[in-house]
Structure formats: structure tokens, C-alpha cells
MIMIFI-953416 format. One record per residue: residue in one letter; chain; z, y, x of N, C-alpha, C in turn. Coordinates in steps of 0.001 Angstrom, whole numbers, always signed. Layout:
N
<site><residuo>A</residuo><cadena>A</cadena><n_w>Z</n_w><n_v>Y</n_v><n_u>X</n_u><ca_w>Z</ca_w><ca_v>Y</ca_v><ca_u>X</ca_u><c_w>Z</c_w><c_v>Y</c_v><c_u>X</c_u></site>
...
END
This chain:
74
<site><residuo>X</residuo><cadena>A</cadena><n_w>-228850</n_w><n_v>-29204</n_v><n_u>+81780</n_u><ca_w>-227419</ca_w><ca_v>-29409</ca_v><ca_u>+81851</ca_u><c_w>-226717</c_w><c_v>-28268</c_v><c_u>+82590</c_u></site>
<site><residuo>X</residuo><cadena>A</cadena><n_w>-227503</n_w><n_v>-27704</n_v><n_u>+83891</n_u><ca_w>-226556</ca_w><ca_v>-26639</ca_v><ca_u>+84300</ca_u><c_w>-226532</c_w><c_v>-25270</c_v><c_u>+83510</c_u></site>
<site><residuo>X</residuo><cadena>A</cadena><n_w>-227537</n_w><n_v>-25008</n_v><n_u>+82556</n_u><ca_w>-227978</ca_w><ca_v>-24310</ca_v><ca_u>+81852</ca_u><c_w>-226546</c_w><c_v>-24174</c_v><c_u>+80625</c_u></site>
<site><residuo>X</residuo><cadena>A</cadena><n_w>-226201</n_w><n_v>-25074</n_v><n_u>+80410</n_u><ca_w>-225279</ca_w><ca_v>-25417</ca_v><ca_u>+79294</ca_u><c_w>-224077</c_w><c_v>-25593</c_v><c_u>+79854</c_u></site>
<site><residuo>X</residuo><cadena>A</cadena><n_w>-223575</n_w><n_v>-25971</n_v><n_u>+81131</n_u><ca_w>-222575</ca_w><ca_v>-25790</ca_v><ca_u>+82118</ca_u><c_w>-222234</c_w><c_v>-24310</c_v><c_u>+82509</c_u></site>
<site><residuo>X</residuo><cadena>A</cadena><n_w>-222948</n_w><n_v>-23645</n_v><n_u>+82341</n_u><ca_w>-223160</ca_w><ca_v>-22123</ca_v><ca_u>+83034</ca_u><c_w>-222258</c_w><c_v>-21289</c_v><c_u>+82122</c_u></site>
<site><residuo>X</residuo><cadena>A</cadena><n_w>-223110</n_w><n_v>-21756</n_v><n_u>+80889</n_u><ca_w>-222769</ca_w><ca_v>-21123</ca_v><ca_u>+79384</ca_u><c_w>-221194</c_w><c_v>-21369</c_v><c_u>+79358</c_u></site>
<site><residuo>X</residuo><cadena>A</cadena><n_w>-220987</n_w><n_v>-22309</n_v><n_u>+79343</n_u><ca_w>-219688</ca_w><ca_v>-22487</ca_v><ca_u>+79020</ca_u><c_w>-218542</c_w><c_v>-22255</c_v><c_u>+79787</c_u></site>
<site><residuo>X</residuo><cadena>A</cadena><n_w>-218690</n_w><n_v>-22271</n_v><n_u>+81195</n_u><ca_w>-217928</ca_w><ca_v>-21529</ca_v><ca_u>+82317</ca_u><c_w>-217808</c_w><c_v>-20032</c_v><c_u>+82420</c_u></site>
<site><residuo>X</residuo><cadena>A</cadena><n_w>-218533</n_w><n_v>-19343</n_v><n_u>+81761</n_u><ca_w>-218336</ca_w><ca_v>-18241</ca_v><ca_u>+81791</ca_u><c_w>-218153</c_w><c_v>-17185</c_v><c_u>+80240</c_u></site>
<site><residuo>X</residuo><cadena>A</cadena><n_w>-217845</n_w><n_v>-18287</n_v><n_u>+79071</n_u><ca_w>-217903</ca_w><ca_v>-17541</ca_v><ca_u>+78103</ca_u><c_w>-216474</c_w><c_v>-17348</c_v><c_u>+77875</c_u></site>
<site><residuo>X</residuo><cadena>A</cadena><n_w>-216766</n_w><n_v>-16408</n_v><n_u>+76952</n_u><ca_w>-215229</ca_w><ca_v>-15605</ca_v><ca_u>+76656</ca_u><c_w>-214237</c_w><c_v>-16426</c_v><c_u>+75942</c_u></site>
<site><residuo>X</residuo><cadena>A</cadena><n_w>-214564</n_w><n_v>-17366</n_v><n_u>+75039</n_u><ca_w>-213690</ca_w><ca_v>-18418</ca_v><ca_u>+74368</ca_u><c_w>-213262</c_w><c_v>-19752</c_v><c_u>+75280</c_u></site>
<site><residuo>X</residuo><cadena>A</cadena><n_w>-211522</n_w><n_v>-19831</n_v><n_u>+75179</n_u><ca_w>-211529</ca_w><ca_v>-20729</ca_v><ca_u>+76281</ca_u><c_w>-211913</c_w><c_v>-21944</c_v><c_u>+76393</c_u></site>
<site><residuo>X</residuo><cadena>A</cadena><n_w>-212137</n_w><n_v>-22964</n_v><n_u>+76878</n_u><ca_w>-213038</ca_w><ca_v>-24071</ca_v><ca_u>+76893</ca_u><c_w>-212208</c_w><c_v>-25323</c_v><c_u>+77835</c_u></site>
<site><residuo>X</residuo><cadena>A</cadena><n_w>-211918</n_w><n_v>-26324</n_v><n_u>+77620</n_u><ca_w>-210891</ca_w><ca_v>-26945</ca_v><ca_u>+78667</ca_u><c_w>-211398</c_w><c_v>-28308</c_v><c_u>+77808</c_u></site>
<site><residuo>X</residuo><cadena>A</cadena><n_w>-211790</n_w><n_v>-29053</n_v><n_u>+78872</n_u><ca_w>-212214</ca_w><ca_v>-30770</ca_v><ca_u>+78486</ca_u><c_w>-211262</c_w><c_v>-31655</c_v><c_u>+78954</c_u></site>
<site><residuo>X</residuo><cadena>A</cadena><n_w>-210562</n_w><n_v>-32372</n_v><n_u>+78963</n_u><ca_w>-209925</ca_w><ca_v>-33655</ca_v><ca_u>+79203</ca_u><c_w>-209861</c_w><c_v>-34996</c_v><c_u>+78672</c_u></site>
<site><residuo>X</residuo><cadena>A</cadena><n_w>-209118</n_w><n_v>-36168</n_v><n_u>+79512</n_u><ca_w>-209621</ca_w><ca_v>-37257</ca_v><ca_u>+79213</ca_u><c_w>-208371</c_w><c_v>-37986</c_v><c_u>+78476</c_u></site>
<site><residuo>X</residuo><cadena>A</cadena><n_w>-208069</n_w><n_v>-38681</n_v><n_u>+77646</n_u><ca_w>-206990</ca_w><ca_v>-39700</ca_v><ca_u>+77112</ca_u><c_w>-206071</c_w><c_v>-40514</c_v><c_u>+78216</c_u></site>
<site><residuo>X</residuo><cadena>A</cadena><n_w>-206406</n_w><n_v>-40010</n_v><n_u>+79549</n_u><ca_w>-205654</ca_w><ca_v>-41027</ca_v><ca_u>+80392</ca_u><c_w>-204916</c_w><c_v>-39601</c_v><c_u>+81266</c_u></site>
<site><residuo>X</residuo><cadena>A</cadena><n_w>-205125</n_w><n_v>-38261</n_v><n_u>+80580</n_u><ca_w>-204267</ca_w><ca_v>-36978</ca_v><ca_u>+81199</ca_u><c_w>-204881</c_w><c_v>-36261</c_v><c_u>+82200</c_u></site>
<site><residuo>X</residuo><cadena>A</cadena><n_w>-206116</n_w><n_v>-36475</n_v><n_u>+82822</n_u><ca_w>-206927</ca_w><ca_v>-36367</ca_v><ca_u>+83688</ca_u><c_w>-207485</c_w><c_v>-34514</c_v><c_u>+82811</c_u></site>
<site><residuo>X</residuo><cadena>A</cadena><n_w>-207525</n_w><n_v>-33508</n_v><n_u>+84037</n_u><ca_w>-208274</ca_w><ca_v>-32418</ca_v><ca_u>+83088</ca_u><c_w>-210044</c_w><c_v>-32502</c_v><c_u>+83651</c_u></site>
<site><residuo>X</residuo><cadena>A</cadena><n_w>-210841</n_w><n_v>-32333</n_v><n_u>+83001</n_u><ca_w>-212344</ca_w><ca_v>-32572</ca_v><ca_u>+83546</ca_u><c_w>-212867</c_w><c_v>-30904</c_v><c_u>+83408</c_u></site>
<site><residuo>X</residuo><cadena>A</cadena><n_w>-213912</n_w><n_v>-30459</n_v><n_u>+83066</n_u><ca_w>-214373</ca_w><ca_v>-29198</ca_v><ca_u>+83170</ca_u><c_w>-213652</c_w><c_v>-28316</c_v><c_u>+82156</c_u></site>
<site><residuo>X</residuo><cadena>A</cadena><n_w>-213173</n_w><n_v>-26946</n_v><n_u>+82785</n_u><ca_w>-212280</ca_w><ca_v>-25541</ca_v><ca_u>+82247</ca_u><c_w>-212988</c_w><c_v>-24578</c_v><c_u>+82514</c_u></site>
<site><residuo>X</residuo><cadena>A</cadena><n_w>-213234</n_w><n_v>-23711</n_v><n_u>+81921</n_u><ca_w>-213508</ca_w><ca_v>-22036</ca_v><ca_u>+82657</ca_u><c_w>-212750</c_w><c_v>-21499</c_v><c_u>+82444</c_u></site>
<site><residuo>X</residuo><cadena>A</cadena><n_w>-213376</n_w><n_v>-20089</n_v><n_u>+82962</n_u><ca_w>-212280</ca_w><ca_v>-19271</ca_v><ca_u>+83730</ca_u><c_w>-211576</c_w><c_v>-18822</c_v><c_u>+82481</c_u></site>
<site><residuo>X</residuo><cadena>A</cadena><n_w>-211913</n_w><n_v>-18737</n_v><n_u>+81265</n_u><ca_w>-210997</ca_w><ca_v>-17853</ca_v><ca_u>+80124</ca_u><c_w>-209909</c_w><c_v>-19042</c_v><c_u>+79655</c_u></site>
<site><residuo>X</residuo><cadena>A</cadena><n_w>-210363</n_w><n_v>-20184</n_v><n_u>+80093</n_u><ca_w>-209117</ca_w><ca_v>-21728</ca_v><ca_u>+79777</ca_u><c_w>-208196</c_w><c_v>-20950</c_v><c_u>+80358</c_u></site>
<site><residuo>X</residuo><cadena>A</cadena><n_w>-208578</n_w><n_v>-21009</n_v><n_u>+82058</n_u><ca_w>-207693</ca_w><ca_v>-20828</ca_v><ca_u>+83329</ca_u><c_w>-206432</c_w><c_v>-19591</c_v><c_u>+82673</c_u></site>
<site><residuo>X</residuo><cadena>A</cadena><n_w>-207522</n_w><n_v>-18737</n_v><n_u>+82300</n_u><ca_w>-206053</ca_w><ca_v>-17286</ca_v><ca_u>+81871</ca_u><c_w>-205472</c_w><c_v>-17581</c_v><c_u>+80651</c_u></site>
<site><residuo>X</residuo><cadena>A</cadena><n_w>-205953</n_w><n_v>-18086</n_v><n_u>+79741</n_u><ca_w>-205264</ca_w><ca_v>-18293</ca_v><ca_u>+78946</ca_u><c_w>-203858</c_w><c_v>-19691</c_v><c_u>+79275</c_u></site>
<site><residuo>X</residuo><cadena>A</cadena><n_w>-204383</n_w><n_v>-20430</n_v><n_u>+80195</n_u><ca_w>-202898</ca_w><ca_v>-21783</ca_v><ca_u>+80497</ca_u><c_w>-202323</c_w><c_v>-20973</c_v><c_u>+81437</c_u></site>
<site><residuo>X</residuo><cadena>A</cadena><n_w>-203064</n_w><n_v>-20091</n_v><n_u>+82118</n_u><ca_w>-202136</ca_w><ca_v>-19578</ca_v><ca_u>+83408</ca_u><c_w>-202000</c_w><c_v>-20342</c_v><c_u>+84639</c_u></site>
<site><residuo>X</residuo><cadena>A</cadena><n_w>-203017</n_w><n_v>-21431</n_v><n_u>+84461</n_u><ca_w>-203216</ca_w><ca_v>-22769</ca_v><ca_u>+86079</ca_u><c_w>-204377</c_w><c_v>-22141</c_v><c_u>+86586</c_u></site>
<site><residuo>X</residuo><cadena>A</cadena><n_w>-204870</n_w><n_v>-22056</n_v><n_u>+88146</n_u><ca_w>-206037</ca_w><ca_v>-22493</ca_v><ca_u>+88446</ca_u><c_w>-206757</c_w><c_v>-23417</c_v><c_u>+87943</c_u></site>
<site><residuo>X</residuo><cadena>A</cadena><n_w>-207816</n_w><n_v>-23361</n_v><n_u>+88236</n_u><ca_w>-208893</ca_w><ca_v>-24624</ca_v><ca_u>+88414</ca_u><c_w>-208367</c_w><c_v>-26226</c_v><c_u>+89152</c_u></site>
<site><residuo>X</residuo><cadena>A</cadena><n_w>-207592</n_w><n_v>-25495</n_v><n_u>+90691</n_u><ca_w>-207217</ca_w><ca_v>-26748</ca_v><ca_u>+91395</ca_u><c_w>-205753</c_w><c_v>-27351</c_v><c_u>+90639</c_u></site>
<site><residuo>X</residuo><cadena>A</cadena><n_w>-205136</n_w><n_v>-26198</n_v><n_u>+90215</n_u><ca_w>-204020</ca_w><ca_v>-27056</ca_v><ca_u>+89392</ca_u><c_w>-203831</c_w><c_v>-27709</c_v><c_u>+88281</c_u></site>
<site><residuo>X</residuo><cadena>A</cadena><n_w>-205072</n_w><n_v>-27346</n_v><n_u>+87383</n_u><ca_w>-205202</ca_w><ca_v>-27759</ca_v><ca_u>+85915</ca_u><c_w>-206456</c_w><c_v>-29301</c_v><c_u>+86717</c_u></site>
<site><residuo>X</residuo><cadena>A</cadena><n_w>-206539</n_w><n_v>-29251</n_v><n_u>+87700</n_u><ca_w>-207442</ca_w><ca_v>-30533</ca_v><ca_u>+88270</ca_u><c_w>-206072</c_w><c_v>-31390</c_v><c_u>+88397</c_u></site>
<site><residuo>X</residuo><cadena>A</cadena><n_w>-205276</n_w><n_v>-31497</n_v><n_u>+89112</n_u><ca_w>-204090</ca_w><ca_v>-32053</ca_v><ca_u>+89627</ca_u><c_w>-202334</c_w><c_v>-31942</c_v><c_u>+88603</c_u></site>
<site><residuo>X</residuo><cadena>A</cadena><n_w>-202852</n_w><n_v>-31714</n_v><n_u>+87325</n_u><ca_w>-201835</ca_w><ca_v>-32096</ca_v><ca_u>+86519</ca_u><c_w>-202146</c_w><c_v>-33187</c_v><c_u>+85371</c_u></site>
<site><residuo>X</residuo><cadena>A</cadena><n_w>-201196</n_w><n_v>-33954</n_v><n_u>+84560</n_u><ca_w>-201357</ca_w><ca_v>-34565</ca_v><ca_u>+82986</ca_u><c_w>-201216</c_w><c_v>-33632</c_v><c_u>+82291</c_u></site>
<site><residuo>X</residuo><cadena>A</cadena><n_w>-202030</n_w><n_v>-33081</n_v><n_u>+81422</n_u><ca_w>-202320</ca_w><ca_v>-32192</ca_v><ca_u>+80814</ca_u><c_w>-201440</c_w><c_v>-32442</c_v><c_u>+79244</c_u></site>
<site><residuo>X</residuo><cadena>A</cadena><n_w>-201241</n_w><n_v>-34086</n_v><n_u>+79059</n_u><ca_w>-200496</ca_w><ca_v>-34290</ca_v><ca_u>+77857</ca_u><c_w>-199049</c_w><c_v>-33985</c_v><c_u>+77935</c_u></site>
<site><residuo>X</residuo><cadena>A</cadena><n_w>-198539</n_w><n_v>-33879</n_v><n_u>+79169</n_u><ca_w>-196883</ca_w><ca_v>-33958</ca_v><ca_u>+79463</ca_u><c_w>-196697</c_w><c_v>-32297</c_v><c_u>+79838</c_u></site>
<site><residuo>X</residuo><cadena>A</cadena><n_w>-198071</n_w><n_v>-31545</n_v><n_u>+80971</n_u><ca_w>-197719</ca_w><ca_v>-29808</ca_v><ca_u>+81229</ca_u><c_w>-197943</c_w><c_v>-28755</c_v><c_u>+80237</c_u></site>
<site><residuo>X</residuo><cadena>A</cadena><n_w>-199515</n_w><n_v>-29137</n_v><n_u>+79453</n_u><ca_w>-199945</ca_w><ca_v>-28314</ca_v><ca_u>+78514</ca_u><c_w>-199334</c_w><c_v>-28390</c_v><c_u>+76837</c_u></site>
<site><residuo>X</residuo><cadena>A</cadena><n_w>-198889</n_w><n_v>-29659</n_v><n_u>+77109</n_u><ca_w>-198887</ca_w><ca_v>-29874</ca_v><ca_u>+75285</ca_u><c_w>-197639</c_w><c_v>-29567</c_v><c_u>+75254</c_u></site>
<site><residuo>X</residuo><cadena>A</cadena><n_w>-196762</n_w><n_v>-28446</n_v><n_u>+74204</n_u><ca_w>-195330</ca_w><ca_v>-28494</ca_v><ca_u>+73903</ca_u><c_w>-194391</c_w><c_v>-30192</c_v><c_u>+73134</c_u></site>
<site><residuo>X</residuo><cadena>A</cadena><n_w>-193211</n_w><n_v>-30044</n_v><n_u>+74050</n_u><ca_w>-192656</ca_w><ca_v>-31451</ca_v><ca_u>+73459</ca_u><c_w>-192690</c_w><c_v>-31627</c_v><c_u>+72507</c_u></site>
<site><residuo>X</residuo><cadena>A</cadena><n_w>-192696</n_w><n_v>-30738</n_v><n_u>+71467</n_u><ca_w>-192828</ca_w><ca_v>-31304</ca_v><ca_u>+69963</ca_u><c_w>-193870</c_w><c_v>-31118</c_v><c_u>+69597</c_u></site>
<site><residuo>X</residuo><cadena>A</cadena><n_w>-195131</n_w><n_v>-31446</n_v><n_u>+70177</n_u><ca_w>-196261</ca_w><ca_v>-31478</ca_v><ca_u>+69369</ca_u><c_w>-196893</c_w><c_v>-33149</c_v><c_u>+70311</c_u></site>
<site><residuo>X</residuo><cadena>A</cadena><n_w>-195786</n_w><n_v>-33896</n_v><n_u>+71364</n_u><ca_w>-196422</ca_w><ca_v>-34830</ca_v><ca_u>+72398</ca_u><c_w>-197015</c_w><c_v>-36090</c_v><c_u>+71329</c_u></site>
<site><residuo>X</residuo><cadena>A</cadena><n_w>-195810</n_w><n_v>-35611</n_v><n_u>+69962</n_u><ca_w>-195886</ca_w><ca_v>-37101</ca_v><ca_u>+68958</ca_u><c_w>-197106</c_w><c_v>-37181</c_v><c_u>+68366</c_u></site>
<site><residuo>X</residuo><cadena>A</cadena><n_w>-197414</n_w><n_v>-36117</n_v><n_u>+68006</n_u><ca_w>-199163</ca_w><ca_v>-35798</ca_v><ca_u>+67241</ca_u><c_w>-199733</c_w><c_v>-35824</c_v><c_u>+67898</c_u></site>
<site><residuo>X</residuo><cadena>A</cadena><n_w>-200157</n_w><n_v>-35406</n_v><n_u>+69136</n_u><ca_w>-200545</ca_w><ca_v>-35651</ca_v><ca_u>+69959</ca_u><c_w>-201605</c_w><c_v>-37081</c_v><c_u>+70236</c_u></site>
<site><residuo>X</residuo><cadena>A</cadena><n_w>-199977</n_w><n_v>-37772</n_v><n_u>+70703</n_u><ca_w>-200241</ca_w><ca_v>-39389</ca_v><ca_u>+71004</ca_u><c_w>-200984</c_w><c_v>-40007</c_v><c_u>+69688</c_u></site>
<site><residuo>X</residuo><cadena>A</cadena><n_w>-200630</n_w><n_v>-39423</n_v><n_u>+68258</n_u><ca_w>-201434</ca_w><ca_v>-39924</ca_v><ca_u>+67388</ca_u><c_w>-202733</c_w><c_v>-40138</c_v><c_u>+67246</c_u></site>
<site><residuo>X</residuo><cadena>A</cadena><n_w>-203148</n_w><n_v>-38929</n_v><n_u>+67390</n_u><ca_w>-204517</ca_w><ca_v>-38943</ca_v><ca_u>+67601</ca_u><c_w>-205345</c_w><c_v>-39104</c_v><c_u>+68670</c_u></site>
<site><residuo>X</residuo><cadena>A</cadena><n_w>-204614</n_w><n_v>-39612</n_v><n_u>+70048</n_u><ca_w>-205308</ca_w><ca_v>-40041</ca_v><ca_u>+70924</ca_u><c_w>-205278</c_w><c_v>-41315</c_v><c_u>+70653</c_u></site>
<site><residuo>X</residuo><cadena>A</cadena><n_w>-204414</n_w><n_v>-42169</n_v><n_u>+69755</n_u><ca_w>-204672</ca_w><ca_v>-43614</ca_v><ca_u>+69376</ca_u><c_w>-205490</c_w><c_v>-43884</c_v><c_u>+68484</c_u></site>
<site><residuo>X</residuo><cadena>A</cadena><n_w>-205442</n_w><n_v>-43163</n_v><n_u>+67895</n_u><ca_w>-206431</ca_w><ca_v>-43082</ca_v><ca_u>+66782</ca_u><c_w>-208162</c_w><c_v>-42634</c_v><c_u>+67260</c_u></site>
<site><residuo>X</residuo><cadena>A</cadena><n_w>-208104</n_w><n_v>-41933</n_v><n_u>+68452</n_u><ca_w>-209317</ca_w><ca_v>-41818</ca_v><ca_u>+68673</ca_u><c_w>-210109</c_w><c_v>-43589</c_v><c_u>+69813</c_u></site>
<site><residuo>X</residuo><cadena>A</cadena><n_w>-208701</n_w><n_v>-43732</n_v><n_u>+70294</n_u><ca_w>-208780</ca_w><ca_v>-44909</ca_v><ca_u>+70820</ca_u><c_w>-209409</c_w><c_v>-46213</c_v><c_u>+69949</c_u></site>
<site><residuo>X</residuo><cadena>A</cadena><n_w>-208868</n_w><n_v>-46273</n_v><n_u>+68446</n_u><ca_w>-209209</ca_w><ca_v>-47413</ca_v><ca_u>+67813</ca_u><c_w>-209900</c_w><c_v>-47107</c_v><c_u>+66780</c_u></site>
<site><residuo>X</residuo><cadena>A</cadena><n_w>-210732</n_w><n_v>-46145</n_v><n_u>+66753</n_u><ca_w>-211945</ca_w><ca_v>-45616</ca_v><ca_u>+66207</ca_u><c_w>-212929</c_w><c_v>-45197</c_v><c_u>+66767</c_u></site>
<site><residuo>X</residuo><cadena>A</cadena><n_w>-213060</n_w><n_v>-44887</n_v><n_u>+67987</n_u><ca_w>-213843</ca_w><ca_v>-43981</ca_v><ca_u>+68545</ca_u><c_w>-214287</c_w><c_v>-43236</c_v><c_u>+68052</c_u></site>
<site><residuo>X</residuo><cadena>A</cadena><n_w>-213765</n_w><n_v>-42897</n_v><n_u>+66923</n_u><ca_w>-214420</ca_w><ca_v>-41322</ca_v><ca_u>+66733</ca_u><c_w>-213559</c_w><c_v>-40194</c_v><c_u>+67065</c_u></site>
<site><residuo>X</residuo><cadena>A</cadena><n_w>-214186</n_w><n_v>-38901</n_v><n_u>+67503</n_u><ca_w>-213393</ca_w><ca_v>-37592</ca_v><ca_u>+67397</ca_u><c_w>-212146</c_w><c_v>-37255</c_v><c_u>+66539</c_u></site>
<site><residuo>X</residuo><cadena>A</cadena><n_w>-211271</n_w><n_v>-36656</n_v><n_u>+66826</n_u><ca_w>-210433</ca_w><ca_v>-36669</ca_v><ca_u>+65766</ca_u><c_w>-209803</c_w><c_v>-34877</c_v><c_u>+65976</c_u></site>
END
């Protein structure tokens, strides 16, 4: 696992995990430059209301309901 944690913290494509309740979970550093947050600030924001542009919040919410009452990926 840290093997595959490693990988992904330091590769060149940006990488940013979060949760359906706005919570951000693991980013590396090429997320970080590309949003322009730290680490501690992209920890301590809703990522659906700072990162996502207002007109994309509606699609958005779609498919987080949809992943909600499917559980699958979407």
C-alpha cells in the first residue's frame, strides 16, 4: 500500500480523492499546483462548493446521487 501511495503522490498527473459528503482525502503535489490549495487547505475545504464551478454544481450533484443509489462509479 505505501508502495502505491508513493506512486501516486509523486506522479506528474494530478491525482485528488474525495468523499460525497465534501471531505478532500489523499492529493499530491501536481493536484496541489494544479487547484492552487495546499495540502492543509484542500484538507479543510468542501471541495463540491470551492473546486467545482457553479455551473457544473448541478451535474455534479447528479452523479453523486446517482453514485449514491447505485453504488457504482459514475
Amino acid at each position: 500500500n505505501e508502495f502505491l501511495a508513493d506512486i501516486v503522490r509523486h506522479a506528474a498527473q494530478p491525482f485528488g480523492q474525495s468523499y460525497p459528503d465534501g471531505r478532500v482525502g489523499l492529493v499530491n503535489d501536481a493536484f496541489e499546483q494544479l487547484s492552487g490549495y495546499t495540502v492543509a487547505e484542500l484538507m479543510s475545504i468542501d471541495w463540491a462548493t470551492t473546486l467545482t464551478p457553479p455551473e457544473w454544481r448541478h451535474v455534479e450533484q447528479e452523479k453523486l446521487d446517482e453514485l449514491q443509489r447505485t453504488g457504482k462509479p459514475v
